[in-house]
N, C-alpha and C positions, 0 to 999 in steps of 0.2 A: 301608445301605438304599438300592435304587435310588429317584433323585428320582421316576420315576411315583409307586410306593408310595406315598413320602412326601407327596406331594400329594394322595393320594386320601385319605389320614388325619386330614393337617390340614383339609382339604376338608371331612370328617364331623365333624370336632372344632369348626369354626367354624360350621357347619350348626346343630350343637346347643346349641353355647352360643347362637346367636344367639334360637334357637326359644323361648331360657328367660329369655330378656334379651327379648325380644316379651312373653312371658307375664309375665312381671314388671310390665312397663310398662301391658300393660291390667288387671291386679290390682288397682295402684298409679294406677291413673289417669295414669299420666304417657307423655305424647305422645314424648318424646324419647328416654327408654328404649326403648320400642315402636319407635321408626324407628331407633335403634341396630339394634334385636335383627333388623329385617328386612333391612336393609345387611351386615350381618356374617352372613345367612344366606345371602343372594345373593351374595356375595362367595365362602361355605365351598364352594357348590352350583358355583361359575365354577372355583375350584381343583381341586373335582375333577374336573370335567371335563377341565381341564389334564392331569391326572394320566393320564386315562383314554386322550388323545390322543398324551401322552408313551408311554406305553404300547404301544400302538398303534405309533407312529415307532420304538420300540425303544427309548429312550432309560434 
């Protein structure tokens, strides 16, 4: 699998876990889940862009 792809995958894969790991945290009351789930969303959203630019470069 070219690395773009694969960035732009796990890019969507940490996107959504992060989204369910936030929701969790404001369910549960708990702050720390909750800024888990939005760092690992912001992070899945930065990968794919990675991917997007690898992409793009040819890579």
């Amino acid at each position: 699998m070219k690395s773009s792809i694969r960035d732009k995958a796990e890019g969507t894969f940490h996107e959504v876990k992060g989204k369910v790991k936030e929701m969790a945290g404001k369910i549960t009351d708990d702050p720390k889940l909750e800024a888990k789930g939005k760092a690992e969303n912001i992070a899945g959203k930065v990968q794919e862009k990675v991917g997007q630019v690898k992409k793009v470069l040819g890579e």
